[in-house]
C-alpha positions as CSV (number, residue, x, y, z in Angstrom):
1,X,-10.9,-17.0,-0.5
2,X,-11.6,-13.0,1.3
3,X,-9.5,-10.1,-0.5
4,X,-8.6,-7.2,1.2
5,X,-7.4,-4.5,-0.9
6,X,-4.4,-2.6,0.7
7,X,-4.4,1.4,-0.6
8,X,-1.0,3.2,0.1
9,X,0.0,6.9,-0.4
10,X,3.7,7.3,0.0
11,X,6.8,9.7,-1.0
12,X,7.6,8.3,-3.9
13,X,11.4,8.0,-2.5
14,X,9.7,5.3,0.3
15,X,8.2,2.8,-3.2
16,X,10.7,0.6,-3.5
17,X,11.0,0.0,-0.3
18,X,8.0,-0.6,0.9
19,X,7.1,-2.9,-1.8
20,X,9.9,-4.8,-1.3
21,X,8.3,-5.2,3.1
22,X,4.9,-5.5,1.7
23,X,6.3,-8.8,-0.2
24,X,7.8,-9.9,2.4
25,X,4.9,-9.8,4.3
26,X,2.9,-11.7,1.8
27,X,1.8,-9.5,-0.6
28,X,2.1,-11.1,-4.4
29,X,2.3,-7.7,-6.6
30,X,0.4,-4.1,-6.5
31,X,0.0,-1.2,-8.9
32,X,1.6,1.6,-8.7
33,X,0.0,5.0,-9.5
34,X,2.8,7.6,-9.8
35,X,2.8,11.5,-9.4
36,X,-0.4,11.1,-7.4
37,X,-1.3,15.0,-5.1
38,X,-3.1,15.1,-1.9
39,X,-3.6,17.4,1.1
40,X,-3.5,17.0,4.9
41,X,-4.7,19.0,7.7
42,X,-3.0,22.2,6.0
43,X,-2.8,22.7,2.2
44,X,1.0,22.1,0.6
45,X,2.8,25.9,-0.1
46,X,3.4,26.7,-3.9
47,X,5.5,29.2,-5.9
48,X,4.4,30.9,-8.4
49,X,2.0,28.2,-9.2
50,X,4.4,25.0,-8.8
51,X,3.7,22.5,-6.1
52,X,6.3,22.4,-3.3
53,X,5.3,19.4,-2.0
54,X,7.4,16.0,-2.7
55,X,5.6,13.7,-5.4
56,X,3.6,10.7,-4.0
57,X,2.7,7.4,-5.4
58,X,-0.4,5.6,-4.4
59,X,0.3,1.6,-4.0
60,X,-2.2,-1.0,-4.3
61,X,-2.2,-4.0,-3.2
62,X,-4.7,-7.1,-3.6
63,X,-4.0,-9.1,-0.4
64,X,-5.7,-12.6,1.0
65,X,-7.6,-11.5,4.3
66,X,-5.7,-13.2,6.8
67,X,-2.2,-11.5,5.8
68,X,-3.7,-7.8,5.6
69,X,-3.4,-6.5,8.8
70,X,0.4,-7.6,8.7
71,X,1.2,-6.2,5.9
72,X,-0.6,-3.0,6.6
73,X,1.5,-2.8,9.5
74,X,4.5,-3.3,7.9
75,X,3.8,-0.9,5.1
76,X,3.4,2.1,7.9
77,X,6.5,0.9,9.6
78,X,8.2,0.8,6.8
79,X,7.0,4.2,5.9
80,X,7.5,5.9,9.0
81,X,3.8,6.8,9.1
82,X,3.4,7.0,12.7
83,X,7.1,9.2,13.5
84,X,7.1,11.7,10.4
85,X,4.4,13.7,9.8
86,X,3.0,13.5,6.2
87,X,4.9,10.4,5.7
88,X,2.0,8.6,4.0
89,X,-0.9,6.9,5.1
90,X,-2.3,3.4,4.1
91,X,-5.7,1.5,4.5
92,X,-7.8,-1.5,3.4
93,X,-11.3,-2.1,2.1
94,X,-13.1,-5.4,1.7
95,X,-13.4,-6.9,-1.7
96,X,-16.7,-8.4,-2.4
97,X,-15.3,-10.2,-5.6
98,X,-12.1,-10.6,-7.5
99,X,-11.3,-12.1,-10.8
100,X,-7.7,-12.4,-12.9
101,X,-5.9,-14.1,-9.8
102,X,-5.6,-17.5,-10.9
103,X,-1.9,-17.1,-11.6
104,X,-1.3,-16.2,-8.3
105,X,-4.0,-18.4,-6.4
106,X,-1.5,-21.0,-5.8
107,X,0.9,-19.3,-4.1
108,X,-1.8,-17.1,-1.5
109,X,-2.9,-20.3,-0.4
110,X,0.2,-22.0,0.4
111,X,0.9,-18.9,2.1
112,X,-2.1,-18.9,4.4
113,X,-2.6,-22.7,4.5
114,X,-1.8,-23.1,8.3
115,X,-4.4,-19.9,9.3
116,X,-7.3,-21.1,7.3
């Protein structure tokens, strides 16, 4: 079976719910990285040395190929990439190999049975 893995970056007030889509999408689990910083085209203001800028997580998620564009989709929609700027921004990468899945082998198949 081809992985994709999903990488989010999202206000960390958008998680839960765009885990909860992603799942409902077809995504088994992720990892969450919290208080993650990054920068878009302009650099975030600070005070006195403090960050302004909200706090972001980054979300991971290990997806079967043939369900990753959806739920890539959905995660932007769900996070309002596309209407707010600085909303978040999400992308995948092949996997060449994966291991540790077994638990959860059962269920991506069934769930991508009638596309393979």
């Amino acid at each position: 079976m081809r992985f994709k893995l999903i990488m989010a970056l999202v206000d960390c007030e958008c998680t839960d719910d765009i885990m909860a889509a992603a799942r409902d999408a077809g995504a088994t689990g992720a990892t969450v990285i919290t208080q993650v910083r990054g920068e878009g085209l302009k650099p975030t203001k600070t005070f006195l040395g403090l960050d302004l800028a909200g706090q972001r997580d980054l979300l991971m998620f290990l997806v079967a190929e043939p369900l990753s564009r959806e739920i890539l989709e959905t995660i932007a929609e769900t996070g309002c990439f596309d209407q707010r700027p600085g909303a978040g921004i999400a992308f995948q990468v092949a996997i060449e190999d994966a291991v540790g899945l077994k638990s959860q082998l059962r269920t991506l198949t069934e769930e991508i049975e009638d596309q393979i």
